[in-house]
KEPALUM-924096 format. One record per residue (C-alpha): residue number from 1; residue in three letters; x, z, y. Coordinates in nm, 2 decimals. Example, Ala and Ser with C-alpha at 12.3 -4.5 7.8 and 13.67 -1.06 7.14 Angstrom:
% KEPALUM-924096
{n=1, res=ALA, east=1.23, up=0.78, north=-0.45}
{n=2, res=SER, east=1.37, up=0.71, north=-0.11}
END
This chain:
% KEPALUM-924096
{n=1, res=UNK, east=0.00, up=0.00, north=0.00}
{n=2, res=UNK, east=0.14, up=-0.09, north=0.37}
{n=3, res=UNK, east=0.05, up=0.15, north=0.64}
{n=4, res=UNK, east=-0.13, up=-0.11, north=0.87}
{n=5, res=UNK, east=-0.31, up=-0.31, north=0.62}
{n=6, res=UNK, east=-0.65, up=-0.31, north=0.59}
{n=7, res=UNK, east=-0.70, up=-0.12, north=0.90}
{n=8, res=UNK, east=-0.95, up=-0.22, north=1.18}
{n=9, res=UNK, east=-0.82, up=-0.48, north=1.42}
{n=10, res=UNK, east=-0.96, up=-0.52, north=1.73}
{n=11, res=UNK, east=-0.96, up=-0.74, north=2.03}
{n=12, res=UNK, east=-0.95, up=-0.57, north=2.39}
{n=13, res=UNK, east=-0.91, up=-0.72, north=2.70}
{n=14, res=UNK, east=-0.66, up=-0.66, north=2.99}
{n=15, res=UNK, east=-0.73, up=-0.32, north=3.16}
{n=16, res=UNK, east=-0.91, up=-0.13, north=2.88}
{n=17, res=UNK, east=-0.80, up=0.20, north=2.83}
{n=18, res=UNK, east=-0.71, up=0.32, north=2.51}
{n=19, res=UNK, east=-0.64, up=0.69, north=2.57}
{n=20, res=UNK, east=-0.66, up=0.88, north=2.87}
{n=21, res=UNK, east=-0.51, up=1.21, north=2.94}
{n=22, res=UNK, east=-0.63, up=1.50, north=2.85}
{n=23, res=UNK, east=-0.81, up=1.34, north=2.53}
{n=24, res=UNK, east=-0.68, up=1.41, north=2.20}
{n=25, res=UNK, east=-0.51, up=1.15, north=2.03}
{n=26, res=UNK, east=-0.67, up=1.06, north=1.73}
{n=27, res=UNK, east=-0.47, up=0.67, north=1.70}
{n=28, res=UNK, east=-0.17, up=0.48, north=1.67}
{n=29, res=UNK, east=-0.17, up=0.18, north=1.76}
{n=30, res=UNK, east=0.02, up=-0.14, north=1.61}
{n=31, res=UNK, east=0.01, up=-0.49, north=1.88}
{n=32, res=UNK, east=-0.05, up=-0.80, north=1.66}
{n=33, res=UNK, east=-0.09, up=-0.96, north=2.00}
{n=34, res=UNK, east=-0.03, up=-0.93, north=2.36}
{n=35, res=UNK, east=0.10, up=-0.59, north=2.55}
{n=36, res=UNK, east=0.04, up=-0.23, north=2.59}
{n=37, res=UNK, east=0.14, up=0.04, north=2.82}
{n=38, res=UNK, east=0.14, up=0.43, north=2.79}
{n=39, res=UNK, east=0.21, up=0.55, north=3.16}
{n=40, res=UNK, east=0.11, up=0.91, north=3.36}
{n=41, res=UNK, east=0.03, up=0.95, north=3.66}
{n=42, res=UNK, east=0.19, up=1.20, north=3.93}
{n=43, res=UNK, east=-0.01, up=1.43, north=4.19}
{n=44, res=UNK, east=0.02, up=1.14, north=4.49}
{n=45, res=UNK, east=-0.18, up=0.91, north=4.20}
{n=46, res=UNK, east=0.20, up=0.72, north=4.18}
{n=47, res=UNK, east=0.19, up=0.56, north=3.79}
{n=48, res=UNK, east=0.50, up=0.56, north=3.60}
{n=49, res=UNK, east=0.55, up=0.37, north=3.28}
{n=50, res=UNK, east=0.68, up=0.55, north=3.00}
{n=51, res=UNK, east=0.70, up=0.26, north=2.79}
{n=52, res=UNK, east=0.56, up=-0.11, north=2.65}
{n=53, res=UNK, east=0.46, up=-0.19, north=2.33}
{n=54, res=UNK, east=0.49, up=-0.54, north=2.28}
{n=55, res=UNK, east=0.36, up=-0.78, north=1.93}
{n=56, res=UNK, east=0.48, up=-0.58, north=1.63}
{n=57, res=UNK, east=0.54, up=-0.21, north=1.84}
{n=58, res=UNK, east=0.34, up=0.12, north=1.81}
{n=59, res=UNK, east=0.22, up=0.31, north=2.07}
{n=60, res=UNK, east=0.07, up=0.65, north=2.04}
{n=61, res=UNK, east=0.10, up=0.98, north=2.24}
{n=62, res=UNK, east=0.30, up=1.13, north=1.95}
{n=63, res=UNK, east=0.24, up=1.53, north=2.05}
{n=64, res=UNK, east=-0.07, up=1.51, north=2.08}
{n=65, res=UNK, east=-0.17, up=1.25, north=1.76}
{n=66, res=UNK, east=0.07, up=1.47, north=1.56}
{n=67, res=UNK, east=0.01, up=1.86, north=1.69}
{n=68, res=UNK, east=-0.38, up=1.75, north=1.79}
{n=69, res=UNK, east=-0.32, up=1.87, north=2.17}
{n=70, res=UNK, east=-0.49, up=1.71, north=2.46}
{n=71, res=UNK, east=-0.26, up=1.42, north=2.59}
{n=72, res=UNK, east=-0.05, up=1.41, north=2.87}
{n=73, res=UNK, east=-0.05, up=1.03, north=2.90}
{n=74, res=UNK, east=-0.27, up=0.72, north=2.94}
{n=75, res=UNK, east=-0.23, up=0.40, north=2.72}
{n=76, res=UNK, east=-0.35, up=0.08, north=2.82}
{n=77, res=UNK, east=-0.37, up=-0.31, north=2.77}
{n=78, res=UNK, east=-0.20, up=-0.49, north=3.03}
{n=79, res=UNK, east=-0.28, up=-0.82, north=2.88}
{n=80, res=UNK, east=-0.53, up=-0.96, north=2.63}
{n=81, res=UNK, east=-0.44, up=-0.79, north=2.29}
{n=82, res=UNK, east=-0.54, up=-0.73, north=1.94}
{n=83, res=UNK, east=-0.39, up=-0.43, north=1.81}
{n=84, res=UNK, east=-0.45, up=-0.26, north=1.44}
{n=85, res=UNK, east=-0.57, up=0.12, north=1.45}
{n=86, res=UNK, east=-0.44, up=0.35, north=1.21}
{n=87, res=UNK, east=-0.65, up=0.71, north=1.23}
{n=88, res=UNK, east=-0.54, up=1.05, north=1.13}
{n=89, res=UNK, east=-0.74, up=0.99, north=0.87}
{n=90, res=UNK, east=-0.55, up=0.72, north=0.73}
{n=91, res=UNK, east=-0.19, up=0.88, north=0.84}
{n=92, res=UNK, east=-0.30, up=1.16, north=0.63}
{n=93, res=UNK, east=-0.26, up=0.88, north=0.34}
{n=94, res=UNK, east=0.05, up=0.86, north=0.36}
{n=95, res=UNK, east=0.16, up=0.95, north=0.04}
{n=96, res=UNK, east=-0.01, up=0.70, north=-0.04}
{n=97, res=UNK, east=0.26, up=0.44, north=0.08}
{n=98, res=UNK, east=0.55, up=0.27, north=-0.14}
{n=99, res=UNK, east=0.89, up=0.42, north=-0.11}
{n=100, res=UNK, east=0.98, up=0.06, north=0.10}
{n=101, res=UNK, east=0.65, up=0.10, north=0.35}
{n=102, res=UNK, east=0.78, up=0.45, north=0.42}
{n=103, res=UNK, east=1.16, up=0.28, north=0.49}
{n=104, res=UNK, east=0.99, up=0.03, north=0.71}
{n=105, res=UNK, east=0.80, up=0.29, north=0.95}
{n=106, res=UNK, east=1.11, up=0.55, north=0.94}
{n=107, res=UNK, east=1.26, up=0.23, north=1.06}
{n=108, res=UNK, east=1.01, up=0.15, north=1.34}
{n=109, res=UNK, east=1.00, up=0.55, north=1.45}
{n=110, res=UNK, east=1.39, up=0.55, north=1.48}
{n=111, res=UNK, east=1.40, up=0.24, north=1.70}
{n=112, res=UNK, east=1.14, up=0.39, north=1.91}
{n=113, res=UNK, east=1.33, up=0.70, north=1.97}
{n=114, res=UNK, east=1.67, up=0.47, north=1.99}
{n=115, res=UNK, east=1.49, up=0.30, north=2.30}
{n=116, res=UNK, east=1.37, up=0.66, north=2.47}
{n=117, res=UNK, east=1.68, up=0.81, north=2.47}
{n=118, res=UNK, east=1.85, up=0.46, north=2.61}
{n=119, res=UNK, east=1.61, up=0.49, north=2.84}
{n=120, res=UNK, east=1.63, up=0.80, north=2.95}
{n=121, res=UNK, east=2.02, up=0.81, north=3.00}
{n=122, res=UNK, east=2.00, up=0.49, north=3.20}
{n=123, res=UNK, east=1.73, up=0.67, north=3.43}
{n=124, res=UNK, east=1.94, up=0.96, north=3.47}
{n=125, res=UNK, east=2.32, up=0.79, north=3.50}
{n=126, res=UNK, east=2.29, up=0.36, north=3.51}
{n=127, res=UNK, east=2.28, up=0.19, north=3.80}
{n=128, res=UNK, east=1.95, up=-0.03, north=3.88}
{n=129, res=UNK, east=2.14, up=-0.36, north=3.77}
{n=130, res=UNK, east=2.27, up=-0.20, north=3.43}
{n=131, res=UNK, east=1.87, up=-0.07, north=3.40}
{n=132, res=UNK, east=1.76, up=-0.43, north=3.45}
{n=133, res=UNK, east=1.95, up=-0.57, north=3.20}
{n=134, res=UNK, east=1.91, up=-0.34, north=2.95}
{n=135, res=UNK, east=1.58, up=-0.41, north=2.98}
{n=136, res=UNK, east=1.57, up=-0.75, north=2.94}
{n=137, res=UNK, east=1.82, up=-0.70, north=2.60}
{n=138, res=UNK, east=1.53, up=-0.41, north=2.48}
{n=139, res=UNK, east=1.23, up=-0.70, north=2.58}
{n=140, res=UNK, east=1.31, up=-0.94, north=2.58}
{n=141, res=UNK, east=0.97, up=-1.14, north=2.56}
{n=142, res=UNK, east=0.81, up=-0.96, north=2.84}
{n=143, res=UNK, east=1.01, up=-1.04, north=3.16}
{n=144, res=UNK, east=0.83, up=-1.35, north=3.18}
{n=145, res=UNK, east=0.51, up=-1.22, north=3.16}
{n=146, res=UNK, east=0.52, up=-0.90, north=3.35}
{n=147, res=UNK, east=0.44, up=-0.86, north=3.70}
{n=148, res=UNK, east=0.70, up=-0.73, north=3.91}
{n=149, res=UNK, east=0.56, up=-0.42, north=3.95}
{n=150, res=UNK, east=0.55, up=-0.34, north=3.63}
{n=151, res=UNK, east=0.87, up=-0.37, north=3.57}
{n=152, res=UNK, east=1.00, up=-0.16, north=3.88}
{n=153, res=UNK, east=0.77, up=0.12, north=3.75}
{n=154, res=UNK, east=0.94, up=0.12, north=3.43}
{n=155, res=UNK, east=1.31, up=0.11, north=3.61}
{n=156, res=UNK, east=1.20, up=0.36, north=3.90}
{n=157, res=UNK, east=1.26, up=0.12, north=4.15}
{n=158, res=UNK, east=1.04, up=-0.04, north=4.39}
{n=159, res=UNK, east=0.96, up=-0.43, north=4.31}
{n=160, res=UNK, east=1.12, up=-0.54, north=4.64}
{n=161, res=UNK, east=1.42, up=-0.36, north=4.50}
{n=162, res=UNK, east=1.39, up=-0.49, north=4.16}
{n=163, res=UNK, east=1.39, up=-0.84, north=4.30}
{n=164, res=UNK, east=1.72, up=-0.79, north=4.50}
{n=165, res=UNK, east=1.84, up=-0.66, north=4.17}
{n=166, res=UNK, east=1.77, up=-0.99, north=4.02}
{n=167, res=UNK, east=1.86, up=-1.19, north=4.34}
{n=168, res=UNK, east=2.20, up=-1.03, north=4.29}
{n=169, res=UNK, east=2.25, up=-1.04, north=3.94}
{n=170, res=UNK, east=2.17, up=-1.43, north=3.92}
{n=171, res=UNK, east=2.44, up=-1.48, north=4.15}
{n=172, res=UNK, east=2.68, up=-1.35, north=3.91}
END
């Protein structure tokens, strides 16, 4: 058995909300197609991107999925997607899955924790060009297809900054 067969697919459009904060996690969630965000939002209503789930990532609040506590982010679609939904309920299967599955989704969970602590030692020590490009290397399928502002949210940075950034590092 493979963890994200047979689960419910579904189709949702861009700006449907997944999972808002304060609600307690009850999904992960696999994209077949198109892009998700999970994101908070500070006291002056300022979003900040935590990460993007592109085709064939998972997104979930993990805390909250895991230890069933209210969320302290938001996930959203920020284009057209289908994503597959995989429940407690069917995490609780789990020992249901072949030894290889279980290899495969280690696999997945490491990467995802690769990427977060990349990411959060280029926040606190990179410079904004060294950011950039690591981001393009990490995703590379969505700097086409992200706005601008997107992408400075993710990299702290303001888009008119982010576009000097790649003003700068074209000329190089």
């Amino acid at each position: 058995m493979k963890l994200f067969d047979n689960l419910q697919t579904k189709k949702i459009h861009k700006g449907t909300i997944l999972l808002y904060k304060g609600d307690t996690c009850k999904t992960v969630f696999k994209v077949n197609e198109g892009c998700l965000k999970s994101y908070v939002i500070d006291k002056s209503g300022k979003e900040h991107i935590l990460h993007f789930a592109p085709e064939d990532w998972l997104i979930t609040d993990m805390d909250s999925f895991v230890n069933n506590k209210p969320s302290t982010i938001f996930i959203d679609a920020i284009e057209d997607s289908e994503i597959s939904i995989l429940t407690t309920t069917n995490y609780s299967d789990i020992s249901q899955l072949s030894y290889d599955d279980l290899l495969e989704q280690n696999k997945k969970l490491v990467n995802n924790l690769i990427t977060t602590n990349k990411r959060l030692a280029n926040l606190l020590s990179a410079t904004a060009e060294e950011r950039y490009v690591d981001f393009v290397e990490t995703y590379p399928t969505l700097v086409q297809r992200l706005p601008l502002k997107l992408i400075a949210s993710y990299l702290g940075m303001t888009p008119e900054y982010l576009s000097d950034v790649r003003r700068k590092l074209a000329r190089k």
